[in-house]
N, C-alpha and C positions, 0 to 999 in steps of 0.2 A: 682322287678319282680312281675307281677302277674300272677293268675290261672297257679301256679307251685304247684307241689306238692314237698313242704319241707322234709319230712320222708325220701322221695325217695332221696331227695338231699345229707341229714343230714348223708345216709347209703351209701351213692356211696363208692367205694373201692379206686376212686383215691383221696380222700379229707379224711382227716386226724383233725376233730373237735377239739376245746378247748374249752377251758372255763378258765377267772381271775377266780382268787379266792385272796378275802383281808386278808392277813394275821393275821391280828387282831381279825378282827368277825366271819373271814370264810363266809365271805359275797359273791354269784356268781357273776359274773359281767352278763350286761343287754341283753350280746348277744354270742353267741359262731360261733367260725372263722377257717377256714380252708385257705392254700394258693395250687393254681396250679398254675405253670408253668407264675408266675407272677399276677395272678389275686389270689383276697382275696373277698373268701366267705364267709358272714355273716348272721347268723339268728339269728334274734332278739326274742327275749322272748316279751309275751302282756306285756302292761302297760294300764295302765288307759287312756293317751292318746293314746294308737294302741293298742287295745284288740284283734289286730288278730298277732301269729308272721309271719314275714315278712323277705323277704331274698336280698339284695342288693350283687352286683359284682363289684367291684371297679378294677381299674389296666388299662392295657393296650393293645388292642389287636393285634397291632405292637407285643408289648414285647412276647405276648402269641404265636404269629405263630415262634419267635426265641426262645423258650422253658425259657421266661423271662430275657434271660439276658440282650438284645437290643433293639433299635429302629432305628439306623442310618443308616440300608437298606433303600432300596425301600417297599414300603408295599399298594402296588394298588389291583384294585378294584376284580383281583381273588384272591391273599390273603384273603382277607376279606370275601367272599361267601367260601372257604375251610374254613376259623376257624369259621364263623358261622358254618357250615358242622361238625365240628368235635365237636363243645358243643353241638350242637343237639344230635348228636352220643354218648358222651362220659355221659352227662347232661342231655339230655332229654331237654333242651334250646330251648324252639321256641321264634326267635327274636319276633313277635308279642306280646309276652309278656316282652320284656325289656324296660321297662319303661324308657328313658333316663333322667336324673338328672342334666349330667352337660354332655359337648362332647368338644374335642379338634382336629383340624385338621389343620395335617400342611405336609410340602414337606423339604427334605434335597436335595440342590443342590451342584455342585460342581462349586464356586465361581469364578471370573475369576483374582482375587489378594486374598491374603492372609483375612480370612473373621475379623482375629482382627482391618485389615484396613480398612474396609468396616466399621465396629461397630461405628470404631473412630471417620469417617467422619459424622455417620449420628447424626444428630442435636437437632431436634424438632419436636413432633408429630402435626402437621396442627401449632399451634402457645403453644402450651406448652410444658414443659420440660419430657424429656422423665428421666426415673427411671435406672441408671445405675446399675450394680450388677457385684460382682465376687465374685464365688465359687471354692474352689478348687476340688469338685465334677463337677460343668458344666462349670467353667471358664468366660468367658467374654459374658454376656449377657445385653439385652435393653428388658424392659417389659413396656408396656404400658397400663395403668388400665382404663379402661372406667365402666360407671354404669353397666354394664349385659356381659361384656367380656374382658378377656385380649389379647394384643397382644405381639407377642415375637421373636428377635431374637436373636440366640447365635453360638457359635461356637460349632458347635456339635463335633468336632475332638478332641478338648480337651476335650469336657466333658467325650468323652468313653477312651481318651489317657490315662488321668488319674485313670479311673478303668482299665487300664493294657489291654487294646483291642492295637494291632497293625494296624496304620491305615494311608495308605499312603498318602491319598490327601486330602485336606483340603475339611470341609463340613461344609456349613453354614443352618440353620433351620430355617425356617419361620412358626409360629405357631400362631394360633388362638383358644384362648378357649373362652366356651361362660359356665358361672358360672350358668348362670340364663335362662334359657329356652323360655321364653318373644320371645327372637325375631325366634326362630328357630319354636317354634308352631303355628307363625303368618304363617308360609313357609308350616305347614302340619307335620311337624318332632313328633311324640311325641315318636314312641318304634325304637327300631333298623330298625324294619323292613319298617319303613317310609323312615328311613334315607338310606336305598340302594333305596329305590323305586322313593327317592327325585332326583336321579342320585347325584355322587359326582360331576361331572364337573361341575356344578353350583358353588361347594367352590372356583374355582377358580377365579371369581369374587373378593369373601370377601380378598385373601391373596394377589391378585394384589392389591387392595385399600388399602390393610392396608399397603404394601410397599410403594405405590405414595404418601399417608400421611407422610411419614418421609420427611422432607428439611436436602437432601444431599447436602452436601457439601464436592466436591471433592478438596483438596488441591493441588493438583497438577495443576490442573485446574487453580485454582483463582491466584496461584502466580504470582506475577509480577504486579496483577491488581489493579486500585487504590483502590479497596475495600478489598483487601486481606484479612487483619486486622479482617476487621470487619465481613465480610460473613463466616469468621471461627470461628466466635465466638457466642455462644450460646446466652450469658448472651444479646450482643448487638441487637441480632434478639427480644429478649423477651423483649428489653424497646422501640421497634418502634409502633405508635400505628398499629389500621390493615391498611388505605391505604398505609404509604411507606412501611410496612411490603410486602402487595400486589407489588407492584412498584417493590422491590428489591429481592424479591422470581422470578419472572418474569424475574429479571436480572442476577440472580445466573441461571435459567435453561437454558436463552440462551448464556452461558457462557459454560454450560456442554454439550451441544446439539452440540455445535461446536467442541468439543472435540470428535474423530473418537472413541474413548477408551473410552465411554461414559459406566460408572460404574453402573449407578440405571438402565439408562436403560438394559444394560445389565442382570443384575438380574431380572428384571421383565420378559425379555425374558425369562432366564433360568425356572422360576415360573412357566410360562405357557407354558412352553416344559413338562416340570416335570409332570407338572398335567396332562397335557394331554395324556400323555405315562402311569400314573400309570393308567388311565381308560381304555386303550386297553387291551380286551379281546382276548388275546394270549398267550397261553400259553408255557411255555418251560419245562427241566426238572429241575429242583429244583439244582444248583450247590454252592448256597451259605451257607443253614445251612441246620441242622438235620429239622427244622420247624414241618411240621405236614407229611414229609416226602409226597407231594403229587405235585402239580404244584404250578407254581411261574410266574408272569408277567412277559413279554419279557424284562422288567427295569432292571431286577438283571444282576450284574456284579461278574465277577469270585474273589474269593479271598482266594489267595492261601495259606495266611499268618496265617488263621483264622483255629485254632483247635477246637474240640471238644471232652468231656468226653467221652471214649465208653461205659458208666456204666449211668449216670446221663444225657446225651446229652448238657450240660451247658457248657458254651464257656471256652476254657482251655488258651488261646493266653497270660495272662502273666504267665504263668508257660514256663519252659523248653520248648527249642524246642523239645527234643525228650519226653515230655511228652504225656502219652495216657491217664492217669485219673486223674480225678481231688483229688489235695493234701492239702497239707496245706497251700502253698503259696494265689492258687486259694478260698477256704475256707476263709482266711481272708481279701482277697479282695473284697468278695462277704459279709461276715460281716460287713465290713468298710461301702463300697460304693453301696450294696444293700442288705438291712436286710431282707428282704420278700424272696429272692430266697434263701439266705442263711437258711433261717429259715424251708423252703419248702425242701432243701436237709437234714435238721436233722431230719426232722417229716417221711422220706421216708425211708431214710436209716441207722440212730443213732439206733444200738441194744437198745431194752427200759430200760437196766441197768442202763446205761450211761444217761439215759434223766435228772437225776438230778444232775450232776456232772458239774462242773466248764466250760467255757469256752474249754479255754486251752485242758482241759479234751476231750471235747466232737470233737475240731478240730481232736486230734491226733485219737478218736476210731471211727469216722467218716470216716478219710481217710483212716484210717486201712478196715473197713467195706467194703470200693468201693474195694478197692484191691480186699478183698476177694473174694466180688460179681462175678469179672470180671473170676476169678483163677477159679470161679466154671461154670460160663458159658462157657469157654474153654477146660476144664475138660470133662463137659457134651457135647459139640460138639466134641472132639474127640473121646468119646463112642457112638457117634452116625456115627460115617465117619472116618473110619482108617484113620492113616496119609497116608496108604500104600494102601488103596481103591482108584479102578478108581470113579473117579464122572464125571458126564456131566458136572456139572456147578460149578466152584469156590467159595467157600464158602468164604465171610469175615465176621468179627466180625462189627457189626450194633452198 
């Protein structure tokens, strides 16, 4: 960030400062941090190499319009001008001064087989070996490292399955980060406010190529052919030199091309349905999360399954179906599988007795705490609206 005024950041009422401290020397650490709603704010103290402090925003702005718990919506391009909208508001944030560091931009579509099948089949980035991975946080993914960016895809259904989101239809992620800036500031990009002025629909370019780069290989396809064997296997693509490489890449696609159920392409379509829809400028009313409670692109799909805190607004879906706030179950889910949002509900709502008190401690007078909260915003709306008063308009709890 620059020409921000820190003080004013450092005293905002929704940011909640630290500071390490070394238990040995009582040494401060170099910078003190706050977390909202997914994003972690830092200012850094001068050093000799930066005599002026300085403040970076790290996180996600998908995750920030879902109050940090997600990303596996839709999150097009009035998303993004609302949560610009609301750090201005809430922050005083003018994107012209967000200096971008590093950016990632990708699309979740809805696959049209299973997306663990899709991973399986795919092979080889242009003629190298692609980096396979499994978490039991994101589950089955392919990352691809190049010098100034990586590419990525995974199965996003697992990776929120496994933090206890209920999620009915399989979603595959296509993602592109660029670590290093080089190629985005040759385009104009340096602060946020380049990158809406750049248009997004331009990314769409980068995330079809990074897909037409992979040599898929559909299995179903090749059976029976004389090259079966061999066009299913990695290792055998990576000891041809490049022309039969050339030759036989050429004969594995008109191999797939013939096939009516044609898998890559299919996803490339999907790619550039997705992109294209998250840039229309149409708005609906917001039916999928609490967000920034304002409008949402005409992308988003309804989902019924999807709870939320009525205290904390943080996705409640593996707790009890008839849960209303967030408990313990929820609390150690979000310790487990996202420590920053976890850490953002103790710094909000943990009475400060309890702040140095064990774990364990702080889940149960944490949960105890929302209760409360909730007991006395009901409390306080009923002294304000008999039960037995006429009202115009039906009150619910937000």
């Amino acid at each position: 960030m620059i020409n921000t005024d820190l003080n004013k950041i450092q005293n905002n009422v929704l940011l909640d400062f630290c500071n390490k401290v070394n238990v040995k020397t009582g040494e401060l650490g170099t910078y003190i941090n706050a977390y909202y709603k997914g994003l972690e704010f830092k200012i850094y103290e001068p050093t000799k190499a930066n005599p002026n402090r300085r403040l970076t925003i790290e996180g996600s702005l998908h995750k920030y319009w879902n109050h940090g718990a997600h990303n596996f919506n839709d999150f097009g391009i009035m998303q993004i001008h609302e949560v610009i909208k609301d750090l201005k508001e809430s922050f005083d944030i003018d994107p012209k001064n967000c200096v971008l560091m590093q950016l990632e931009i990708g699309v979740n579509i809805i696959p049209p087989i299973k997306t663990k099948t899709i991973l399986k089949h795919c092979l080889l980035n242009k003629t190298s070996a692609l980096k396979w991975a499994y978490t039991k946080d994101e589950g089955n993914y392919i990352q691809i490292k190049n010098q100034r960016h990586y590419s990525k895809f995974y199965d996003k259904k697992t990776h929120y399955a496994n933090k206890g989101f209920k999620i009915d239809n399989e979603i595959m992620r296509i993602e592109k980060k660029w670590s290093k800036m080089t190629e985005l500031n040759q385009k104009g990009i340096y602060t946020l406010d380049d990158l809406i002025n750049y248009d997004l629909r331009n990314f769409k370019t980068d995330l079809l190529k990074m897909w037409n780069n992979v040599l898929y290989c559909d299995f179903e396809t090749v059976k029976g052919s004389k090259n079966e064997f061999k066009y299913s296997n990695a290792n055998w693509w990576q000891s041809l030199n490049y022309e039969n490489f050339k030759y036989h890449r050429n004969q594995l696609n008109k191999l797939i091309t013939k096939n009516p159920n044609n898998i890559k392409n299919l996803v490339s379509e999907l790619i550039a349905k997705k992109c294209d829809l998250l840039n229309i400028n149409t708005t609906v009313i917001n039916r999928i999360c609490k967000g920034l409670k304002t409008v949402v692109s005409s992308s988003e799909e309804r989902h019924l399954n999807r709870r939320f805190c009525l205290v904390t607004g943080l996705n409640i879906s593996m707790q009890r179906n008839d849960s209303k706030l967030l408990s313990h179950t929820g609390l150690r889910y979000y310790l487990k599988t996202d420590k920053k949002i976890f850490i953002e509900a103790l710094k909000k709502h943990l009475p400060v007795k309890w702040i140095d008190s064990d774990i364990e401690t702080q889940i149960q007078e944490l949960a105890h705490n929302i209760r409360t909260i909730h007991t006395n915003q009901q409390r306080k709306q009923e002294r304000l609206y008999k039960p037995n008063q006429i009202q115009l308009f039906k009150l619910h709890n937000l």
